[in-house]
C-alpha positions as CSV (number, residue, x, y, z in Angstrom):
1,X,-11.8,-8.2,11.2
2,X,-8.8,-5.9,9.8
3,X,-8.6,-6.1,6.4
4,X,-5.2,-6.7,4.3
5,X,-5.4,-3.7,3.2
6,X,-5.4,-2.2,6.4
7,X,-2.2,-4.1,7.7
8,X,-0.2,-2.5,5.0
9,X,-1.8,1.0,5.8
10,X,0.8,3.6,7.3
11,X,-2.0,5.0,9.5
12,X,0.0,4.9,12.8
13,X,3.4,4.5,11.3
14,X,5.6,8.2,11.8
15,X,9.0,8.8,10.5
16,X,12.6,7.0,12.0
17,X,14.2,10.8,12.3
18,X,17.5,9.0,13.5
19,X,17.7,6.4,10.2
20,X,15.2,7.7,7.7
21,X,16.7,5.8,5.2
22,X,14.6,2.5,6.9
23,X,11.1,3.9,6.4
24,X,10.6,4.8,2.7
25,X,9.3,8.3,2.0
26,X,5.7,7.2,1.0
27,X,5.8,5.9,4.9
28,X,5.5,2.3,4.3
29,X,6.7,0.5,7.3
30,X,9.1,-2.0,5.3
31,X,12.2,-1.6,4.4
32,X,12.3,-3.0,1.1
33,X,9.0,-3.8,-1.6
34,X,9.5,-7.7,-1.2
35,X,9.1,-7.6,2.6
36,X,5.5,-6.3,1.8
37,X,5.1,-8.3,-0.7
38,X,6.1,-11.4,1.5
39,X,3.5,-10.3,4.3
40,X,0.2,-9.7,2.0
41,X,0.8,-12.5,0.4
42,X,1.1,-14.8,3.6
43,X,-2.5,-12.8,5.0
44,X,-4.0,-13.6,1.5
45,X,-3.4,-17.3,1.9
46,X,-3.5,-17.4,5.9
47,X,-7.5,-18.1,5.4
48,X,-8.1,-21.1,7.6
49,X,-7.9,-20.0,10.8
50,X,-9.4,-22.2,13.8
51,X,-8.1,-20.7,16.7
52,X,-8.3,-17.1,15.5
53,X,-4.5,-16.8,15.7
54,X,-4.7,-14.1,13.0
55,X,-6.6,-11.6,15.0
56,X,-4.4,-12.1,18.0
57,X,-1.8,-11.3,15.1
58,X,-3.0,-7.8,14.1
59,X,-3.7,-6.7,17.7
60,X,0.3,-7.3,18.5
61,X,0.8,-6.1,15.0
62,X,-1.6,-2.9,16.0
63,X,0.9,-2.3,19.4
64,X,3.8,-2.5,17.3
65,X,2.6,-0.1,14.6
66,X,1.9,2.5,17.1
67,X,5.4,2.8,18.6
68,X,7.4,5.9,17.8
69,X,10.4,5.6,15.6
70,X,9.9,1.9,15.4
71,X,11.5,0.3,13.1
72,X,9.4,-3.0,11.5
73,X,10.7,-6.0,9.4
74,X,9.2,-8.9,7.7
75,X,11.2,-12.1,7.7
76,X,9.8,-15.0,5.6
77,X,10.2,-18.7,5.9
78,X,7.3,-20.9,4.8
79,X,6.9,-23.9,6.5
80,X,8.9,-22.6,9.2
81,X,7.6,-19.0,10.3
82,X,7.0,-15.7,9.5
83,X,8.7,-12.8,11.9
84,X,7.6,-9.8,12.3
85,X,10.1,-8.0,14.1
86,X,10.2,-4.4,15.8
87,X,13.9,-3.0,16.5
88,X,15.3,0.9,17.1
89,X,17.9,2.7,16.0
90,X,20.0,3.0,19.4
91,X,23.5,4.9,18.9
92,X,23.9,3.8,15.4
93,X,22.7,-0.1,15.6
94,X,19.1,-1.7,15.3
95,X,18.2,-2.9,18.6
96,X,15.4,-5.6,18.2
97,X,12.9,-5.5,21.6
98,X,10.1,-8.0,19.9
99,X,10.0,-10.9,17.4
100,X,6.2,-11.8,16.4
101,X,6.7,-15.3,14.5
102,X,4.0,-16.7,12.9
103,X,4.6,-20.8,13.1
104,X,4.5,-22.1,10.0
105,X,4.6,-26.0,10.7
106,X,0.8,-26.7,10.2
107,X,-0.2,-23.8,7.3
108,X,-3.8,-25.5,8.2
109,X,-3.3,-24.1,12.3
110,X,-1.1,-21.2,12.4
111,X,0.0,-20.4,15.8
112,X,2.6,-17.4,17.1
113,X,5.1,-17.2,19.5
114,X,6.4,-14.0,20.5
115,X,9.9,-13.4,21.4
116,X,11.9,-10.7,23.9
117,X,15.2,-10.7,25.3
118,X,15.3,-12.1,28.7
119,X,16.8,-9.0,30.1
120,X,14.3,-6.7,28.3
121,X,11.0,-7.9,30.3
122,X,9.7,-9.0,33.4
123,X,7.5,-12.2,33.6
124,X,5.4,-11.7,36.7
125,X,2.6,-14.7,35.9
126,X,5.7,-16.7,34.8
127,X,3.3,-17.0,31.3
128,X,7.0,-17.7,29.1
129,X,9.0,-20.1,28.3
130,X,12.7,-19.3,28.7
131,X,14.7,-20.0,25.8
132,X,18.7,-20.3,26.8
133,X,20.5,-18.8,23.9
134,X,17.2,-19.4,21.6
135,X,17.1,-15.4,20.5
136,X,20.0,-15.0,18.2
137,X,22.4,-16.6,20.5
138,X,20.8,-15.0,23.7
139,X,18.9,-15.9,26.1
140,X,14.7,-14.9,25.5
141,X,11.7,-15.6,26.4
142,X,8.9,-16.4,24.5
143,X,5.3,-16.7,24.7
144,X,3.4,-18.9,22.6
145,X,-0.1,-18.1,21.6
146,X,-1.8,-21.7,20.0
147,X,-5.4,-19.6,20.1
148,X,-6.6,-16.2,20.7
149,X,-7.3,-15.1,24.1
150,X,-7.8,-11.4,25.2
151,X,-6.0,-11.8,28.7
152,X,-3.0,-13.3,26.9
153,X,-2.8,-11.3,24.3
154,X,-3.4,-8.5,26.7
155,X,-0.3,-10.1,28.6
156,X,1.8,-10.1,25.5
157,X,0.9,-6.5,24.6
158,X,2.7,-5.6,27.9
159,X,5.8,-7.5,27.8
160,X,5.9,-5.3,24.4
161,X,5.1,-1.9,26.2
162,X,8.0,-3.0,28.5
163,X,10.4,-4.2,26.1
164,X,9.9,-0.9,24.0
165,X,10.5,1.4,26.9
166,X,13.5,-0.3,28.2
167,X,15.2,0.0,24.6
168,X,14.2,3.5,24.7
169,X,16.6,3.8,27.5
170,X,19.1,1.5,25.6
């Protein structure tokens, strides 16, 4: 079980050399103090957890930490969601390639759905839901996770891999 602690460590988390203005000089992974704040606060009262949506949580959060130059936001709605989101700096603008949204509906069963663009992945178990126009006015697919499961999670973990590499190549 990762502590909270641990999820606002800067263990994996290296420099944005094109925008270091994003990632404060103590490393911290947020761009501003009340984003943290937002997220350990959220993990401190995120304590009922049936379907261990939580863990499934930090593993994404774990594959997203570990991306070079990655640039990581916290966006808070209770009662709505929580989004985690992982963008880069590509020729001057933040290019978002995963949202991680924590559904907020039932605080008492937390579940996530995890967003790409649809041109940004490929689908092969056809495991998504496409979502016309549902990702900021584009079209995305998400995956929704209502209870931890390594395969899917697993299956998650390398739509981000893909997403990542093809905004690399943005």
């Amino acid at each position: 079980m990762h502590s909270i602690l641990s999820l606002l460590s800067t263990h994996n988390i290296r420099t944005n050399r094109k925008s270091p203005g994003l990632i404060r000089k103590d490393g911290s992974m947020f761009v501003n103090e009340k984003e943290k704040t937002e997220l350990y606060n959220l993990l401190e009262s995120w304590t009922n957890d049936p379907q261990n949506n939580k863990s499934a949580f930090f593993k994404l959060r774990d594959n997203l930490m570990e991306k070079e130059d990655a640039i990581l936001t916290f966006k808070s709605r209770p009662g709505v969601s929580y989004s985690f989101r992982a963008s880069l700096d590509k020729h001057g603008e933040n290019k978002l390639f995963v949202m991680v949204d924590i559904i907020d509906d039932d605080p008492e069963d937390r579940w996530l759905s995890v967003c790409f663009y649809g041109d940004m992945i490929t689908d092969p178990d056809e495991a998504g839901n496409l979502i016309p126009q549902g990702l900021l006015g584009e079209d995305g697919y998400c995956f929704d996770i209502y209870e931890y499961d390594e395969s899917g999670v697993s299956y998650v973990e390398q739509r981000i891999d893909e997403a990542y590499a093809k905004t690399l190549d943005y």
